[in-house]
N, C-alpha and C positions, 0 to 999 in steps of 0.2 A: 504494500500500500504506500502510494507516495500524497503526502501530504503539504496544502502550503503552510507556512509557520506564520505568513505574513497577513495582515489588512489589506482591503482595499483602500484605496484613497478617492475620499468622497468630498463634498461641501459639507457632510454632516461630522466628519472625523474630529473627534474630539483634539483640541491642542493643550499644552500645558496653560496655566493659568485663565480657561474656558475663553482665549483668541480667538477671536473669528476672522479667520488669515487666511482660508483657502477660497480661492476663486476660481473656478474651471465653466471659460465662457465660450460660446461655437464660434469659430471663425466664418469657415467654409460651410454651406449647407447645400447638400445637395436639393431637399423639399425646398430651396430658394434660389434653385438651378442653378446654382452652384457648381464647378465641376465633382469636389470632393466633400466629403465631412471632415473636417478639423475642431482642432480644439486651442484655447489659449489655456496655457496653466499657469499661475500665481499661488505658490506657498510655501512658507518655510522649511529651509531644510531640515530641521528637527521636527519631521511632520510623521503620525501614524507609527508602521514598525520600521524602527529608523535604528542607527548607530551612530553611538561618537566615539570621535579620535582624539587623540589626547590634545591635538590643539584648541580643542572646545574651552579648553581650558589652560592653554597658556601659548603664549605666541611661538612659544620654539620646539609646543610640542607636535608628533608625526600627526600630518595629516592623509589622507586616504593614498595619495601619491605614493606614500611608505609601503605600502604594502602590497606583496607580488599578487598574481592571480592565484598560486599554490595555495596560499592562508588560507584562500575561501574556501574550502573541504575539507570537512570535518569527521570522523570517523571514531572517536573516543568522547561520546556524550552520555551524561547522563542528566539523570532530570530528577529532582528533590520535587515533593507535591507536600507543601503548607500552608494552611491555611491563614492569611494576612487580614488584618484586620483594621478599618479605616485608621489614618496618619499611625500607624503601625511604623517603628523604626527598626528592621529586622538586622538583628547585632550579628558578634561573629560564635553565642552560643546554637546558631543552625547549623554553622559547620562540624560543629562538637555531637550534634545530636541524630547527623547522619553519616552513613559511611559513604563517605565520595570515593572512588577510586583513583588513585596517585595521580593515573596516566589521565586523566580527563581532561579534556583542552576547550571544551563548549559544553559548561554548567547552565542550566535550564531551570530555574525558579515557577515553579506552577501555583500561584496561590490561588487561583480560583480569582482575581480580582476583575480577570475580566468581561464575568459576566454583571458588573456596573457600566458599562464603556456606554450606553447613550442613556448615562445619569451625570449629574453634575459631582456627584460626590466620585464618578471617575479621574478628574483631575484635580478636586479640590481638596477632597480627602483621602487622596491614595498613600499605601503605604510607601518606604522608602527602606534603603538601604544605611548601613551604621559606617562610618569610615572603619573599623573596625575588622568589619568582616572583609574587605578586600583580604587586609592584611594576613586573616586566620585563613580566608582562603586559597593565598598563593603560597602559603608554609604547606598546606596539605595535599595543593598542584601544581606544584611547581611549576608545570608546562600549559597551563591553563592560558588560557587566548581570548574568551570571550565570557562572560555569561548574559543570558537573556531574560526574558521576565516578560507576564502578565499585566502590567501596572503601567502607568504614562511615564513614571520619570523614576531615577533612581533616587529623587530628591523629592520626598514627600512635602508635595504644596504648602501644606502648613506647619512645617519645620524647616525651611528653606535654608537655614545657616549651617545647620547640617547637611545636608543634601549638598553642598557647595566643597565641604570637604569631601565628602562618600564621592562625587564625583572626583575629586582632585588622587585619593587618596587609589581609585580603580586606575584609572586613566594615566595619573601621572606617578604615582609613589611605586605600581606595579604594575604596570602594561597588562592589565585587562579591560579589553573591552566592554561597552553595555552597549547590546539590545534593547528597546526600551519598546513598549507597547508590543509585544507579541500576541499572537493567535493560538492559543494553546487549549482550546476548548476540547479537540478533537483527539488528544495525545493519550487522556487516560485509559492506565494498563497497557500501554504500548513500550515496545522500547525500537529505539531508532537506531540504526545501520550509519547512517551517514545523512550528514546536512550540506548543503551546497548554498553560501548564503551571497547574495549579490547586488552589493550597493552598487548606486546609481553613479556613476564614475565624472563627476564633477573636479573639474581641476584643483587641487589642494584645497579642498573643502575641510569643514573641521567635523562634519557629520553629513548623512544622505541618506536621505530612503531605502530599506534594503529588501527583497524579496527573498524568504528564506524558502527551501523545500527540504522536506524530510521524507527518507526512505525510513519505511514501517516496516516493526514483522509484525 
């Protein structure tokens, strides 16, 4: 079974701080004889299930340019399912409380938060990440690359001076990256083969929309 991991991107896609920043307007119509259908798109890059690079968060750090095409396949994932609970700040006692495997390079956080996503308490009160757990997390994977998540941001809206470390602390203190807004409805009791995840290849961007898929067994 292959699976997408990612959102669609709509006019209705929730943003961080409940923005309303995406505009997708027709250019071309063909019902107005038109030769073609097009479209105009406007919206930020940290839009839907997206990724950042550690220049999100500091001007020297890699931006997507850094990174070969090889990174994007993934074959040692596993995926924790807890349940998070509004402005939740999830520390580094999850890593303690499950067994991640050494070699895992794309950690998957499943809390269940995303079936809030066309509620306001999807962005206003989601939970976030502890600078912390980056930390307990890269002593326990060493080789760790990414993780992803459920939730809009790794920086819980209403804790935001937290969330500004937990980002610095992923990003810059230990080169992993965040997923942020994934699709993970479909994954439980599954376990995944491989992921192939495919940001939108914007010239030294600091973040970009990613399209993930997963092979299922």
């Amino acid at each position: 079974m292959t699976l997408f991991l990612s959102h669609y991107i709509n006019e209705r896609t929730p943003i961080y701080g409940g923005e309303e920043a995406i505009f997708i307007e027709k250019r071309g119509q063909i019902s107005n004889k038109d030769s073609s259908n097009t479209k105009y798109l406007k919206l930020p890059n940290h839009t839907s299930t997206h990724i950042d690079f550690p220049n999100h968060f500091s001007e020297l750090g890699k931006t997507i340019n850094d990174y070969p095409a090889s990174f994007w396949k993934f074959q040692s994932i596993h995926i924790i399912s807890y349940k998070a609970m509004n402005d939740e700040i999830i520390n580094e006692g999850l890593i303690d409380a499950y067994d991640i495997p050494k070699d895992t390079n794309f950690l998957i956080l499943h809390t269940g938060f995303g079936s809030h996503r066309e509620l306001d308490i999807y962005w206003n009160n989601n939970p976030g990440l502890a600078p912390n757990l980056a930390n307990a997390l890269k002593r326990k994977c060493p080789n760790i690359k990414v993780i992803g998540f459920d939730f809009i941001s790794v920086s819980s809206y209403q804790n935001r001076i937290i969330g500004r470390e937990a980002h610095k602390a992923f990003l810059l203190e230990n080169d992993i990256l965040l997923i942020e807004d994934m699709k993970l409805d479909k994954i439980k009791n599954k376990t995944i083969k491989e992921i192939i995840a495919l940001p939108l290849l914007i010239d030294k961007i600091d973040g970009s929309p990613i399209t993930i898929i997963a092979d299922c067994e």
